[in-house]
C-alpha positions as CSV (number, residue, x, y, z in Angstrom):
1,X,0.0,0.0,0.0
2,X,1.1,3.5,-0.8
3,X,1.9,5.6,2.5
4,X,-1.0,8.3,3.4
5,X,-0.6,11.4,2.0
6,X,-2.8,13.8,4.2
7,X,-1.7,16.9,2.1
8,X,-2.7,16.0,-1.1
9,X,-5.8,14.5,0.0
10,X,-6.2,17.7,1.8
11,X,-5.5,19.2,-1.9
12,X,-7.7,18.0,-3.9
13,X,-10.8,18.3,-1.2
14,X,-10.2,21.8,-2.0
15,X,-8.8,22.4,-5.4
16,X,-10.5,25.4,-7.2
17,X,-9.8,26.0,-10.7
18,X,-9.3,29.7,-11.5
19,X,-11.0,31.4,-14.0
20,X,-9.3,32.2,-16.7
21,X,-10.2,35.6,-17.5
22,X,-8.5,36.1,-14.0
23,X,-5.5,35.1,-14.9
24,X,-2.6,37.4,-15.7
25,X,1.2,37.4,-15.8
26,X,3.6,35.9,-15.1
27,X,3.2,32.6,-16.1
28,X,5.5,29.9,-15.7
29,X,8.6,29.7,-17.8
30,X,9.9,26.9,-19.3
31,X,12.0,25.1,-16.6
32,X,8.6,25.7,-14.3
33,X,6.3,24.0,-17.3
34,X,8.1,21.2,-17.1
35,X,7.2,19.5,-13.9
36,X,3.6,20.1,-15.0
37,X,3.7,18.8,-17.9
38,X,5.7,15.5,-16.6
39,X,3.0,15.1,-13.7
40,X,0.5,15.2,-16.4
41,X,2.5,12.4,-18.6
42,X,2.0,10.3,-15.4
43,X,-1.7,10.0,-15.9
44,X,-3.4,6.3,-16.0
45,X,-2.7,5.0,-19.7
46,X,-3.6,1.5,-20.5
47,X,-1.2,-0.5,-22.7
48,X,1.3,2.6,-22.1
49,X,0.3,3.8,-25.6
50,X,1.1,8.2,-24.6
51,X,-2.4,8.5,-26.2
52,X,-1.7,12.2,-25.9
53,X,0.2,15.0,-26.9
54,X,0.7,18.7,-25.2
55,X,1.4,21.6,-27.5
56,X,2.5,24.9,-25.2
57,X,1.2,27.8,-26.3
58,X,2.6,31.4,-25.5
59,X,1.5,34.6,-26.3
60,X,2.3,34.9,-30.1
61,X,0.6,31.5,-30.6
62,X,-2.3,32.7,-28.5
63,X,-3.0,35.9,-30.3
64,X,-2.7,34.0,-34.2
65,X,-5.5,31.6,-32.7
66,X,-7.5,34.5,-31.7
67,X,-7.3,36.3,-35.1
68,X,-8.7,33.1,-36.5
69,X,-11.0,32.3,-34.4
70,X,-12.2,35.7,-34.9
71,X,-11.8,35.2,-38.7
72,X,-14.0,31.9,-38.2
73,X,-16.6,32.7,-36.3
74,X,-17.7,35.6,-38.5
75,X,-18.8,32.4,-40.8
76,X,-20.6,30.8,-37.4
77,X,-24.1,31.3,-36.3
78,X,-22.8,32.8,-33.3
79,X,-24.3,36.0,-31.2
80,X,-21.8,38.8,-30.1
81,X,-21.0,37.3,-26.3
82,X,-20.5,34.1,-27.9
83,X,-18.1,35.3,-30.8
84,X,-16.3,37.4,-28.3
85,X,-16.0,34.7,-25.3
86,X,-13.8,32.4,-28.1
87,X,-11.8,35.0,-29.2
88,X,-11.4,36.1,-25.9
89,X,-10.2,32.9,-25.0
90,X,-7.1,33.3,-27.0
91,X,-6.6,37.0,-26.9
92,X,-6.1,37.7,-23.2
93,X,-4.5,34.5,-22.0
94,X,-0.1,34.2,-22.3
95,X,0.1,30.8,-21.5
96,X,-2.1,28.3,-22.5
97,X,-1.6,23.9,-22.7
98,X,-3.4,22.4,-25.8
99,X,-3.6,18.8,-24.5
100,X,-4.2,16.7,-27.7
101,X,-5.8,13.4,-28.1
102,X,-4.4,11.5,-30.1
103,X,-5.2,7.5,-30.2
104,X,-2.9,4.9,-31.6
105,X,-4.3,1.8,-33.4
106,X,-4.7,-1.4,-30.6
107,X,-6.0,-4.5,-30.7
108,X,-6.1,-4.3,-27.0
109,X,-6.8,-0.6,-25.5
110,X,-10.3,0.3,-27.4
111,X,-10.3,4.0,-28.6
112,X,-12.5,5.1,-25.9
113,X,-10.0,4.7,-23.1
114,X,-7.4,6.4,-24.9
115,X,-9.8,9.5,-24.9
116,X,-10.6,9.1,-21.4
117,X,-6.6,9.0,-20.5
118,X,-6.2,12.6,-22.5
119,X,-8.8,13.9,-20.2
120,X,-6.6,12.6,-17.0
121,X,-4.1,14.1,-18.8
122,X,-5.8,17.6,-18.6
123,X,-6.9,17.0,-15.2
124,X,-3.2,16.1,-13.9
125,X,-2.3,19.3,-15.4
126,X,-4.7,21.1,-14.0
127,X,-3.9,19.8,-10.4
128,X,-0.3,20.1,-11.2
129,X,-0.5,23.8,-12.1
130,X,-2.6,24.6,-8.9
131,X,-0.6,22.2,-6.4
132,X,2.4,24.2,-7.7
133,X,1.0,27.4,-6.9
134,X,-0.1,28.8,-10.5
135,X,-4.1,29.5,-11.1
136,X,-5.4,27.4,-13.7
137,X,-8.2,26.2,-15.7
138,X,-9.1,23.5,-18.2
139,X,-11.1,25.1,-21.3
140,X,-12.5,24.0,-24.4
141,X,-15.0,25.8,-26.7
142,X,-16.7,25.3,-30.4
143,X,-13.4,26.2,-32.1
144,X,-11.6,23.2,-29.9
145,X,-14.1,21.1,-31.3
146,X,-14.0,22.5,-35.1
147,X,-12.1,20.1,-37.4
148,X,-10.8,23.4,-39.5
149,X,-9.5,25.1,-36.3
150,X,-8.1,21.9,-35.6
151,X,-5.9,21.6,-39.0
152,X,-5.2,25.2,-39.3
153,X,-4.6,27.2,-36.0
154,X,-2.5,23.3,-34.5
155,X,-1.6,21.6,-37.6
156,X,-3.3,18.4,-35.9
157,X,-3.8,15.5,-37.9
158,X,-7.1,14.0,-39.0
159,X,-7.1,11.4,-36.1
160,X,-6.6,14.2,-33.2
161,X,-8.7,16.3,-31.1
162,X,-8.0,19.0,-28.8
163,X,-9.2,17.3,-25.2
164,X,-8.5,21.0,-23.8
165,X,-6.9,23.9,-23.2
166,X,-5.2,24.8,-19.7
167,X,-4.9,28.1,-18.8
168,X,-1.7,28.8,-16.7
169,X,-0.8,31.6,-14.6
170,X,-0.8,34.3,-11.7
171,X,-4.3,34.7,-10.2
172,X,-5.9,38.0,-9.9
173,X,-8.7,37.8,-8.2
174,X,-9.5,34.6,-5.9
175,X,-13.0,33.0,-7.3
176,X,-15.6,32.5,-4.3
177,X,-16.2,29.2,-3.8
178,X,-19.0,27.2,-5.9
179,X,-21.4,24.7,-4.7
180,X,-20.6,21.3,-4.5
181,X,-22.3,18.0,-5.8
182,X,-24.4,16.4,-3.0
183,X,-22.4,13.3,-2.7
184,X,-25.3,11.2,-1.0
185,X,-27.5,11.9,-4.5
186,X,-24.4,10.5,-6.9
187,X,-23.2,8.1,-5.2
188,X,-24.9,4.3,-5.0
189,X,-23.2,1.8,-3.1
190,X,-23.9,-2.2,-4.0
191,X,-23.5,-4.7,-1.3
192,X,-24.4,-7.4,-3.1
């Protein structure tokens, strides 16, 4: 058995992503990323296949997405709070982790569990980031999900998806704390 570990238990009963429009300079340099991102690499991933990918994004990269997500959804049915909350997405973060899915042909690990171990990969990120003292948050959006934005803003191949974006760096403003699920209505325990 693993020894207790109180603290990170104690952690993750409280973990709070950040927003990210809170989030502001600095954000964490290269030689700080890299712990993340190796934490995040540790996440459960049947047959040992790295079903996943991480593509670091600065604040260059960010503001090219932004101009075409703005050139996109001009083409989208989208209203003016939706068009601006994707661009937005781009244009006022510096430091953002695409965490790409990307499944390998196996016999043995269906396609489905590969998907599921790029989501622990965004997760493990995202704890990493706020154990480590940044503020963070795990994003997505209709251009995440749009094969074009896909090709042309990541150069992603046809089999990869964007499983999210985390948003690292210095909190702002603290977020008030948000209801919680009711653990007795989720939760169903079978004895026999």
């Amino acid at each position: 058995m693993p020894a207790p570990n109180p603290a990170a238990l104690d952690f993750l009963l409280s973990r709070r992503s950040r927003p990210a429009k809170t989030l502001v300079g600095p954000v964490p340099t290269r030689d700080a990323l890299a712990p993340l991102l190796q934490a995040a690499a540790r996440t459960p991933d049947h047959g040992k296949l790295e079903p996943w990918r991480f593509i670091v994004l600065e604040k260059p990269a960010l503001t090219r997405l932004s101009l075409l997500v703005a050139e996109m959804a001009a083409g989208r049915d989208l209203d003016d709070d939706q068009r601006q909350k994707a661009i937005n997405q781009y244009a006022n973060a510096d430091l953002a982790v695409a965490v790409i899915s990307s499944p390998k042909a196996s016999p043995k690990v269906p396609h489905i569990e590969q998907v599921y171990s790029a989501g622990a990969a965004c997760l493990a990120l995202l704890n990493a980031s706020l154990a480590a003292g940044w503020g963070a948050n795990w994003l997505s959006g209709w251009a995440s999900h749009d094969p074009e934005f896909c090709k042309l803003g990541l150069n992603l191949a046809e089999h990869e998806t964007i499983a999210g974006f985390i948003h690292i760096g210095t909190e702002k403003a603290a977020p008030p704390e948000r209801p919680r699920p009711d653990l007795d209505a989720i939760t169903t325990w079978v004895t026999d």
